[in-house]
C-alpha positions as CSV (number, residue, x, y, z in Angstrom):
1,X,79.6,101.1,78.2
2,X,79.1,97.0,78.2
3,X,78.6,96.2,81.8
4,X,81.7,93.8,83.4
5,X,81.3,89.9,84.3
6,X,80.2,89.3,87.3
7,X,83.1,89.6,89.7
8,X,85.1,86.7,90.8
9,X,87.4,85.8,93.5
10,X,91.1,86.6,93.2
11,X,93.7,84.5,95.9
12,X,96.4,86.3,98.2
13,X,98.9,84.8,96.3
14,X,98.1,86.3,93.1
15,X,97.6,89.9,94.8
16,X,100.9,89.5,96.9
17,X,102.7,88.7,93.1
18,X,100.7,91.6,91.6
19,X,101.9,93.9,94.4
20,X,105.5,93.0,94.2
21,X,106.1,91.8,90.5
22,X,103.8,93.9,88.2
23,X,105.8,95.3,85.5
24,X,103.0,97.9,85.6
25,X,101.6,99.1,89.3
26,X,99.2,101.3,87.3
27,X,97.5,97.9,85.6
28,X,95.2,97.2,89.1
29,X,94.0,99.1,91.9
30,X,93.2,97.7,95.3
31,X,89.9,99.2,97.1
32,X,89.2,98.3,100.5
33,X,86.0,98.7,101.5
34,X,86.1,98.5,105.5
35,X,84.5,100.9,107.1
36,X,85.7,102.0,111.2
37,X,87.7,98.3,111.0
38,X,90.1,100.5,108.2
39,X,92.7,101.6,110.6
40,X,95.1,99.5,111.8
41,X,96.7,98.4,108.3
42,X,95.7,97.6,105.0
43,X,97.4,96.5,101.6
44,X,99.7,98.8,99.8
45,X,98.6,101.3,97.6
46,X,95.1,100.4,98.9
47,X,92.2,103.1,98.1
48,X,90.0,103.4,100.9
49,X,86.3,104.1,100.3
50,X,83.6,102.7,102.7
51,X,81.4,99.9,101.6
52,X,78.7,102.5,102.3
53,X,79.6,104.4,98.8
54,X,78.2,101.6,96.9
55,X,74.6,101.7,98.4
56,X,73.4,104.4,95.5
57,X,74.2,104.7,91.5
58,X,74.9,108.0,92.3
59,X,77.6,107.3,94.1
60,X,79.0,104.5,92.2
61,X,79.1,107.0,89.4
62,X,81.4,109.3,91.4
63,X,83.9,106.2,92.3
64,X,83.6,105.6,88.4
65,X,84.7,109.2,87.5
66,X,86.9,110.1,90.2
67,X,88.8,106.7,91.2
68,X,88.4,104.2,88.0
69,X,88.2,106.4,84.3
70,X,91.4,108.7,85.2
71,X,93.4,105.4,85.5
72,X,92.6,104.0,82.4
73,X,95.2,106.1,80.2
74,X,97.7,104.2,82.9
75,X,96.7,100.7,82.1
76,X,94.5,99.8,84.9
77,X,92.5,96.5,83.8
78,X,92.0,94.9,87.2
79,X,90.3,96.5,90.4
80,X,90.4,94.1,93.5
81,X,88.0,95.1,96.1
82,X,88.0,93.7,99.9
83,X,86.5,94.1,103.2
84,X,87.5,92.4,106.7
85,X,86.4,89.1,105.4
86,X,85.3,89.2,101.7
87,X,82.2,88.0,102.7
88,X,79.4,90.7,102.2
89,X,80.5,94.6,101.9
90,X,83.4,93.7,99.5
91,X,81.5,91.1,97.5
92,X,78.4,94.3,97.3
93,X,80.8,96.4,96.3
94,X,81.8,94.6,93.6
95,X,79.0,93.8,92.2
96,X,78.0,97.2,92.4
97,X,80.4,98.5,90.2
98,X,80.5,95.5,88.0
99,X,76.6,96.4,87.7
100,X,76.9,99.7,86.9
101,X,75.8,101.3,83.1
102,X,79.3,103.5,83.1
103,X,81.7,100.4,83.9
104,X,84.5,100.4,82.0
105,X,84.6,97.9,79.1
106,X,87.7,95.4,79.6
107,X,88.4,96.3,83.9
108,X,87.8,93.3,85.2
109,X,86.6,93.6,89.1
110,X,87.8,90.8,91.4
111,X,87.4,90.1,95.3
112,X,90.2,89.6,97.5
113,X,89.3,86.0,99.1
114,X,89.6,85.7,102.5
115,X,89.7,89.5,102.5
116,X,92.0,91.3,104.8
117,X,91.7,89.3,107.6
118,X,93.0,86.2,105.8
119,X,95.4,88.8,104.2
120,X,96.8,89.8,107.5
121,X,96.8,85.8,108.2
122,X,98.9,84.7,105.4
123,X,101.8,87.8,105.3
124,X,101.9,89.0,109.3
125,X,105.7,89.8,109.2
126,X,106.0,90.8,105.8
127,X,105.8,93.9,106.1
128,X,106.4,94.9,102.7
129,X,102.9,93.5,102.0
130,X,101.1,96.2,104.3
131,X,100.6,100.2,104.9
132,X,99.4,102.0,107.2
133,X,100.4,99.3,110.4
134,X,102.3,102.5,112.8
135,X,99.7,105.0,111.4
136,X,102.1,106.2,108.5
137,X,99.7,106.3,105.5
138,X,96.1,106.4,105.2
139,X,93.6,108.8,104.8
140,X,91.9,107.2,108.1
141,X,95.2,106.4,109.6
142,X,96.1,110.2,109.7
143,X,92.8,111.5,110.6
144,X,93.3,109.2,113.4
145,X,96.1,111.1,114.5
146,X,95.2,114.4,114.0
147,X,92.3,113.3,117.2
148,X,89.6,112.0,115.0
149,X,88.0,109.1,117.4
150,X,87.1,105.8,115.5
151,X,83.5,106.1,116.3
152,X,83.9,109.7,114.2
153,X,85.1,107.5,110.9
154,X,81.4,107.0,110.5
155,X,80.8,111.0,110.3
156,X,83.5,111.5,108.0
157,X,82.7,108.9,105.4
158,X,78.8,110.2,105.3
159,X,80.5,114.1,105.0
160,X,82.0,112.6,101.9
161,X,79.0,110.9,100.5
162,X,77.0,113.6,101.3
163,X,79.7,116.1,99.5
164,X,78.9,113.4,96.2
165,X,75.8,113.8,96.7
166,X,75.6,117.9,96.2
167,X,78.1,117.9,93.5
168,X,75.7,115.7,91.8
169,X,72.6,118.1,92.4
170,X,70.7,115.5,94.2
């Protein structure tokens, strides 16, 4: 595969029309890359997988396989990634994928500026624009609920790396 361009920034505003107006839902996928900051709320339809995923190819790969290749039959061209700010861990992540040898030609990969906190900012109220804000949805959210503390979020994102890691044979 050609690797992608270098990621670049993508505004609320056009995230907030892609999330309401896109004649095809399938054509971008939000990631959020927050790690124990995750629950409390995050964009619709949001993927969550720790910024901490991205810290070996290995485990790019798996994102690749798993999260990014089964989309493409649906359309997906656009991945936006974020963190709390945009300023480091989403950014990384990016570039991560963006740097990787199995990227998919044509998926471009853009950052969420201002990230979620300017997200949260911009649309408080608008509730339309968030999940996850009473606990409803979320993979975090509901472990959350089901007694999972937040300083245990770390443990369960390293289970899953870990979990990668042995499917991979490393």
């Amino acid at each position: 595969m050609v690797r992608a361009a270098s990621p670049s920034y993508i505004s609320s505003t056009e995230v907030e029309q892609m999330i309401l107006s896109s004649p095809n839902p399938d054509s971008f996928l939000i990631i959020d890359v927050r790690t124990s900051d995750f629950p409390g709320g995050n964009l619709p339809r949001a993927l969550w997988l720790s910024s901490r995923l991205f810290s070996s190819p290995t485990s790019v790969q798996s994102i690749i396989s798993t999260h990014i290749k089964p989309r493409l039959p649906q359309g997906l061209n656009t991945v936006i990634m974020h963190c709390m700010r945009s300023q480091y861990r989403g950014p990384m992540a990016a570039q991560a994928l963006c740097e990787h040898d199995d990227w998919p030609e044509g998926v471009q990969v853009k950052i969420l500026d201002g990230g979620y906190r300017g997200w949260e900012k911009k649309y408080r109220g608008r509730k339309e624009l968030f999940e996850g804000l009473g606990g409803e949805k979320g993979d975090v959210v509901g472990l959350r609920r089901e007694g999972v503390a937040k300083d245990e979020l770390d443990q369960v994102e390293e289970l899953h790396s870990v979990e990668l890691r042995k499917a991979k044979g490393e």
